[in-house]
C-alpha positions as CSV (number, residue, x, y, z in Angstrom):
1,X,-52.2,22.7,116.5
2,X,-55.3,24.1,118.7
3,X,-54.3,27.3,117.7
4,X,-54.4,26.8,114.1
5,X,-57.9,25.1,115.4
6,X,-59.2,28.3,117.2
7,X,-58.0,30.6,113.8
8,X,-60.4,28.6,111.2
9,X,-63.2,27.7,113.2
10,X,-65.9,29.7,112.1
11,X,-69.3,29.6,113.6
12,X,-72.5,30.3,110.6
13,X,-74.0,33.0,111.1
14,X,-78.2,31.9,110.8
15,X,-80.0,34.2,112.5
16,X,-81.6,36.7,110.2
17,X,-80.3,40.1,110.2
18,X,-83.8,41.7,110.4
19,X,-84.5,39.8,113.3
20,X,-80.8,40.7,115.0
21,X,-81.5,44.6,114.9
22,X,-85.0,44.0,115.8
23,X,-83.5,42.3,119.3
24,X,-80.6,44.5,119.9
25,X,-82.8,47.9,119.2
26,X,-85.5,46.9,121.2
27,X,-82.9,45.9,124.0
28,X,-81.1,49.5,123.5
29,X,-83.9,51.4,124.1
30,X,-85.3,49.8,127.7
31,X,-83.7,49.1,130.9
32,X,-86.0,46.8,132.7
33,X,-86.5,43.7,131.4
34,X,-87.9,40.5,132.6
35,X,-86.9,36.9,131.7
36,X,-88.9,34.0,131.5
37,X,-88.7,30.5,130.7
38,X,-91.4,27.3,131.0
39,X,-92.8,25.4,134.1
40,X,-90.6,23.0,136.0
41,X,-87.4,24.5,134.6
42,X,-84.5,22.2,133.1
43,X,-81.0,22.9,132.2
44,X,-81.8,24.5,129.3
45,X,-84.2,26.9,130.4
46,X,-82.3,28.2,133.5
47,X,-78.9,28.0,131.3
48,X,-80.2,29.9,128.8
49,X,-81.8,32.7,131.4
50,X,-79.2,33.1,133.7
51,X,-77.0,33.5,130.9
52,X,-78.9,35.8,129.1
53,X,-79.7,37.6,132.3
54,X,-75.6,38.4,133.5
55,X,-75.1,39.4,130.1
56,X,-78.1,42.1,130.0
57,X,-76.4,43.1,133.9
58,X,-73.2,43.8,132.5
59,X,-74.6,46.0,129.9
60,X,-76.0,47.9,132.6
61,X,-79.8,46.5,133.0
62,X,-81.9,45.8,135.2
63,X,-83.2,42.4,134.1
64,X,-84.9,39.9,136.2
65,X,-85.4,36.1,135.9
66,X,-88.9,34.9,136.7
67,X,-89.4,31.2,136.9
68,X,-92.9,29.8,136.8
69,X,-92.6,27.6,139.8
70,X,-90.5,26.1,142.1
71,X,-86.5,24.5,140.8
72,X,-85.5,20.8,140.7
73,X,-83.4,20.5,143.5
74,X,-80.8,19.3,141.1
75,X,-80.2,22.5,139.4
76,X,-79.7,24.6,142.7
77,X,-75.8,24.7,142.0
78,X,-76.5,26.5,138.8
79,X,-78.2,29.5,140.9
80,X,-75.1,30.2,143.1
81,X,-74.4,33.7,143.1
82,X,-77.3,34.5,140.7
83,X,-80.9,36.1,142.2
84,X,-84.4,35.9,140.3
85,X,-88.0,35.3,141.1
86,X,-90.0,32.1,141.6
87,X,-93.5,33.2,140.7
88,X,-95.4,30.6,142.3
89,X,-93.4,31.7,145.4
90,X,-93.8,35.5,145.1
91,X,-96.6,36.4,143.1
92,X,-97.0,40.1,144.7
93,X,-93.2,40.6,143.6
94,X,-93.4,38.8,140.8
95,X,-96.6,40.6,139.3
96,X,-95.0,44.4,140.3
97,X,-91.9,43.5,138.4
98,X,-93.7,42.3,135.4
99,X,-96.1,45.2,135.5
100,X,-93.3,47.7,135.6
101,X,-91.3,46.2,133.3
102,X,-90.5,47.9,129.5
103,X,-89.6,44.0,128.2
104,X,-90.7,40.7,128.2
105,X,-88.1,37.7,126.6
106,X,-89.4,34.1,126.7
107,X,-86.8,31.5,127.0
108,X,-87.2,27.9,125.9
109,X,-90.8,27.6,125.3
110,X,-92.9,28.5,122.8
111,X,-96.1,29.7,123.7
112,X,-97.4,31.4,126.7
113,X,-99.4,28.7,127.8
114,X,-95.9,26.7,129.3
115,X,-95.6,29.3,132.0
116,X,-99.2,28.7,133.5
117,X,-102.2,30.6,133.2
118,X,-101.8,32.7,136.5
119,X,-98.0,34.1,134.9
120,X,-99.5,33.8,131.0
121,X,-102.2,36.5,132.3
122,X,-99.4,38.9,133.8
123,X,-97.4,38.5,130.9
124,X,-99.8,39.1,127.8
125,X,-101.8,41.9,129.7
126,X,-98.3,43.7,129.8
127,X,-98.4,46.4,126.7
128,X,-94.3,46.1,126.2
129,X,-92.4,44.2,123.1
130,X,-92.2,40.4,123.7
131,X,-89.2,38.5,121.9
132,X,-89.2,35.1,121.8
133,X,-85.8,33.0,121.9
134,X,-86.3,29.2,121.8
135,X,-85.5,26.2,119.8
136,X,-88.8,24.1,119.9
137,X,-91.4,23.5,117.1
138,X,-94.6,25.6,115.9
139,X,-94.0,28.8,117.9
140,X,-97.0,30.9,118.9
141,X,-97.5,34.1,117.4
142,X,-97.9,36.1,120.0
143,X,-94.7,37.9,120.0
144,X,-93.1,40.3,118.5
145,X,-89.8,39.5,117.7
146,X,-89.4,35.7,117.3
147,X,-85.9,33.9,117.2
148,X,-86.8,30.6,116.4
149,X,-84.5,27.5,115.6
150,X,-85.7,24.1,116.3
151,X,-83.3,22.7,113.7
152,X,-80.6,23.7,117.3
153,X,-79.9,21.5,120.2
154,X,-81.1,23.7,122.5
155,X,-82.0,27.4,123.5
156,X,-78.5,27.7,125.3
157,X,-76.8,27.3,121.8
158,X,-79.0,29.8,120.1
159,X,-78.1,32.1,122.8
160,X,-74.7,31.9,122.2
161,X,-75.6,32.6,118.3
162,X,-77.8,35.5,119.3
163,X,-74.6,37.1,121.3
164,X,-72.4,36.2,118.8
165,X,-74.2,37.4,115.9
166,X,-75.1,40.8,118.1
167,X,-71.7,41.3,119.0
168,X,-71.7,40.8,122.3
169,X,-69.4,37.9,123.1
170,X,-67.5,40.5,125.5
171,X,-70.3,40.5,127.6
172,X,-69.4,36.5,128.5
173,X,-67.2,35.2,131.1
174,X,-67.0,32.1,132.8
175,X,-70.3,32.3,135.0
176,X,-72.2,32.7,131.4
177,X,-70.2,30.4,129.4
178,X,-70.8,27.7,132.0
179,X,-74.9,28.2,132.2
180,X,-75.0,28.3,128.3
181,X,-72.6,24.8,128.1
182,X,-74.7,23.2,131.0
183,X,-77.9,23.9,129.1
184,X,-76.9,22.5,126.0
185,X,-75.1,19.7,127.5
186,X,-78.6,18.3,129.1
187,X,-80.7,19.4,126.4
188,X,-78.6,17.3,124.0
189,X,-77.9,14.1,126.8
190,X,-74.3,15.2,126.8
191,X,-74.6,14.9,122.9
192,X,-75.7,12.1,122.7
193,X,-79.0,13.0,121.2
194,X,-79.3,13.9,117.1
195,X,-78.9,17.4,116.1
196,X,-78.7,18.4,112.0
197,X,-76.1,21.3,113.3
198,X,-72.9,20.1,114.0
199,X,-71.7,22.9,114.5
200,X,-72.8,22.7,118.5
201,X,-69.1,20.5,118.7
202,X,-67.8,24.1,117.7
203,X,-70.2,26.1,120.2
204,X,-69.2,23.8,123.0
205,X,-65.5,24.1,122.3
206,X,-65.8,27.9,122.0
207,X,-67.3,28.0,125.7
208,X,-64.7,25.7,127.2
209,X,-62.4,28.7,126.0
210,X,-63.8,30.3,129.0
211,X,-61.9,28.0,131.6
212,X,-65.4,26.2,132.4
213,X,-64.9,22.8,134.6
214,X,-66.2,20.6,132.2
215,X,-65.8,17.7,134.8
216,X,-67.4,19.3,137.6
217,X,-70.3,21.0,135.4
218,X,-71.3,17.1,134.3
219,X,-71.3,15.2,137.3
220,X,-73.6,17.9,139.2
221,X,-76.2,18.4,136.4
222,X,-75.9,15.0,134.6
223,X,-74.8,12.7,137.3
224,X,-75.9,14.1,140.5
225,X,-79.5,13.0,142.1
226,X,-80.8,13.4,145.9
227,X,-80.7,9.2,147.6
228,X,-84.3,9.5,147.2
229,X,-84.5,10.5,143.6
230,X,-82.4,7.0,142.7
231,X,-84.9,5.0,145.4
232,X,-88.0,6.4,143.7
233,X,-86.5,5.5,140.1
234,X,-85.3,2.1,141.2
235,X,-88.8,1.6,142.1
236,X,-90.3,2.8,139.2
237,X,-88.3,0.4,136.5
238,X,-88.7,-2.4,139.1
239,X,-92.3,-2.4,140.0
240,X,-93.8,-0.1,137.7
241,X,-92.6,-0.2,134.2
242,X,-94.3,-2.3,131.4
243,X,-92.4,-3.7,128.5
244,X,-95.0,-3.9,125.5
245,X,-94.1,-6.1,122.5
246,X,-90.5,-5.7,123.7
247,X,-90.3,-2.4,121.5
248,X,-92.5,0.0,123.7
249,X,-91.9,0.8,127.3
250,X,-94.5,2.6,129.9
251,X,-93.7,3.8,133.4
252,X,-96.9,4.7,135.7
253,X,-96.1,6.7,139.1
254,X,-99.0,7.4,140.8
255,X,-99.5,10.0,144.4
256,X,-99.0,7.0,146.5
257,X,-95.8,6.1,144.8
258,X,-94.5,9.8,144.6
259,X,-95.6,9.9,148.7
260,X,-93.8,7.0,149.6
261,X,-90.4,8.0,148.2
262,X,-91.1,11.9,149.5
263,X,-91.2,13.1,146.0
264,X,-89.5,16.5,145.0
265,X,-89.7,18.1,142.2
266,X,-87.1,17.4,139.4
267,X,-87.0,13.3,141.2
268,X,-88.6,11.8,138.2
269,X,-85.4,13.9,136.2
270,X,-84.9,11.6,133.0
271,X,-86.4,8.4,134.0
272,X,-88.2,8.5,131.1
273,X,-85.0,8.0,129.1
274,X,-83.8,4.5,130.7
275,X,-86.0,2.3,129.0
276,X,-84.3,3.3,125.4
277,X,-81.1,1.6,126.7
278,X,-82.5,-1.9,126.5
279,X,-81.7,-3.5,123.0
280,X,-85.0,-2.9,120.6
281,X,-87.3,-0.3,123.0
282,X,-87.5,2.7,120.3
283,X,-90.5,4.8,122.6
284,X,-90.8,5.0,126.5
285,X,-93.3,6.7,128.2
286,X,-93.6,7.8,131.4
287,X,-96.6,9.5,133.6
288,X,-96.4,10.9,136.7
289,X,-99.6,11.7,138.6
290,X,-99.6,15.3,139.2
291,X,-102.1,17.7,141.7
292,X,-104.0,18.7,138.5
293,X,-103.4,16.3,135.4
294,X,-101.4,13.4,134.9
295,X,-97.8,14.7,133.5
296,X,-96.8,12.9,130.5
297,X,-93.0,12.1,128.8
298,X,-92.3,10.2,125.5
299,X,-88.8,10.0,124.2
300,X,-87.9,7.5,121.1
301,X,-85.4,6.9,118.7
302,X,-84.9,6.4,114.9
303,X,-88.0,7.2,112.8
304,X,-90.2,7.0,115.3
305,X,-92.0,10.7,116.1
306,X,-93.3,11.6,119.9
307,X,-93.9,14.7,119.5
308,X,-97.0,14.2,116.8
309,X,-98.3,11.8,119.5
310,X,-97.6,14.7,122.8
311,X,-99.7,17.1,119.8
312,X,-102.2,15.2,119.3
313,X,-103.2,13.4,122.5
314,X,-101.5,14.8,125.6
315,X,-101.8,19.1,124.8
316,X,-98.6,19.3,124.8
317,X,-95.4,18.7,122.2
318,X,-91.6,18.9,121.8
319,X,-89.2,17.6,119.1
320,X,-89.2,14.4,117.2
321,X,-87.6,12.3,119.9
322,X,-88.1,14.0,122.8
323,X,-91.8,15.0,124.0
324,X,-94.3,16.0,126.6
325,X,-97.6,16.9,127.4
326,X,-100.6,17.1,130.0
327,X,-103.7,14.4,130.3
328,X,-107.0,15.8,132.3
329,X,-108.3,13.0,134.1
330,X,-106.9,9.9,136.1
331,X,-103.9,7.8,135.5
332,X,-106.3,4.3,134.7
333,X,-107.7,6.7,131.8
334,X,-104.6,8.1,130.9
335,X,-103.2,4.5,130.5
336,X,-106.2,3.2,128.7
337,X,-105.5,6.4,126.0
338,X,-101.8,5.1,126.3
339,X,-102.8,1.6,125.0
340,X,-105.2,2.6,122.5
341,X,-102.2,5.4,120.6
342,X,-100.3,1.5,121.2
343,X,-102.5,-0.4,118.7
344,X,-102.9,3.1,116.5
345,X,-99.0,2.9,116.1
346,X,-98.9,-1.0,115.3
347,X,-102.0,-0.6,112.8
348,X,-100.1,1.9,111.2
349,X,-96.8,0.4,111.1
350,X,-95.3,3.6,112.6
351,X,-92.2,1.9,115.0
352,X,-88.6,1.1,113.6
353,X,-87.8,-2.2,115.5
């Protein structure tokens, strides 16, 4: 029976062919290359560039993942046995390999602008192709090949596509199929988030042909948190969450909070989903006071469209139900904006309750 499965399983082909020989001529004729992806890394964004990376190794490269800043504690296991760069870390090192560098690919984001200006400088002053590889909304045009699908679940999956459609599935063994299903597994909440292509059931089963442990892979990236990660977001829905109208939901976490529970990054890891699990809250929000602006998160369900509100208020963006952004000031006038995009909403009749 699953052989009959694995016979007639298919997977569409939807990247255009322009854009494939683009890519895979570009790639041919370099052999440095440099892989980025966006500020405080997820899943996604490391599954995606790690996997990328081994696969651009094997085919005898020298590429290089550069991370903006420092990794959520929480994603450490998915670095065993691979090296790259943390630019905020090693910006001498960092800066040599990107000047001396023939290629430039941005993972998961989709404008410079999400790897920090010091990195964004390095990157755009480097005169070598740039290809873009991401699954999120209104990319930038600064590059010049750009694989773009934000109808995907995540960048992982388009990956997949990418060496699928190049011809390079040899390239993948377990190490790569493993980042790629970890990536879409948290991009997606373990699938439990809405994607038009349901064919990521098919891209999924495809890299569990690899021998991947599917068990183990969930419980460290989806079920795994440091004892003061749970403490910190214990506190948070205790003391400092705010139920409006019993539809909306607002979590506030200020330096004095994030001191008290010796905040790490990645700690504040999908708090801002719990809230949507009580019965009739369709948007949660949560900011987190930051060094240099107050971090904001918005994720909703049904009609209801966060990412318009990330655009439009907080300089920042996403997908429909899953959003973020950046507010320049402090977290009472962060809130006050928060209450006032409230009563634009309810004017507007913009909520499915």
């Amino acid at each position: 029976m699953w052989s009959k499965f694995e016979k007639t399983v298919m997977i569409k082909r939807i990247i255009d062919e322009a854009s494939i020989k683009r890519f895979k001529d570009i790639v041919d004729s370099v052999s440095h290359i440099v892989i980025t992806c966006h500020k405080t890394a997820d899943g996604d964004a490391m599954g995606s560039s790690l996997a990328l990376c081994k696969v651009l190794r094997k085919m005898g490269k020298n590429a290089t993942v550069i991370v903006p800043d420092q990794l959520p504690l929480s994603l450490s296991f998915m670095t065993k046995g691979f090296d790259y760069v943390t630019f905020s870390r090693n910006e001498v090192m960092a800066g040599n390999i990107i000047r001396n560098t023939q290629l430039i690919m941005s993972l998961d984001y989709n404008e410079m602008d999400r790897v920090g200006q010091s990195m964004k400088t390095l990157l755009v002053g480097a005169k070598v192709p740039k290809i873009l590889i991401d699954h999120h909304l209104n990319p930038s045009k600064e590059f010049d090949v750009m694989i773009s699908h934000p109808e995907l679940s995540s960048t992982s999956e388009l990956i997949y596509r990418l060496l699928d459609e190049s011809g390079w599935l040899d390239y993948v063994d377990q190490q790569v199929a493993s980042s790629l299903f970890i990536g879409i597994m948290t991009d997606t909440g373990n699938l439990s988030f809405s994607s038009s292509y349901p064919e990521v059931y098919h891209v999924m089963g495809k890299l569990m042909e690899y021998g991947i442990d599917k068990p183990y892979l969930y419980k460290m990236s989806m079920d795994t948190v440091p004892l003061n990660s749970l403490k910190l977001q214990s506190y948070a829905l205790l003391n400092k969450m705010t139920i409006i109208d019993d539809s909306f939901a607002l979590i506030t976490l200020d330096k004095a909070d994030l001191a008290t529970y010796n905040y790490k990054t990645g700690d504040t890891e999908r708090l801002v989903n719990k809230p949507l699990s009580v019965k009739n809250i369709h948007w949660s929000t949560f900011m987190r006071e930051d060094p240099n602006c107050i971090k904001v998160s918005m994720r909703s369900e049904g009609d209801f469209a966060v990412d318009e509100l990330c655009t439009r208020y907080f300089n920042g963006g996403g997908h429909m139900h899953a959003a973020a952004g950046e507010f320049y000031g402090s977290m009472q006038e962060a809130v006050e904006l928060y209450y006032k995009i409230v009563e634009e909403v309810k004017n507007q009749n913009k909520q499915t309750i």
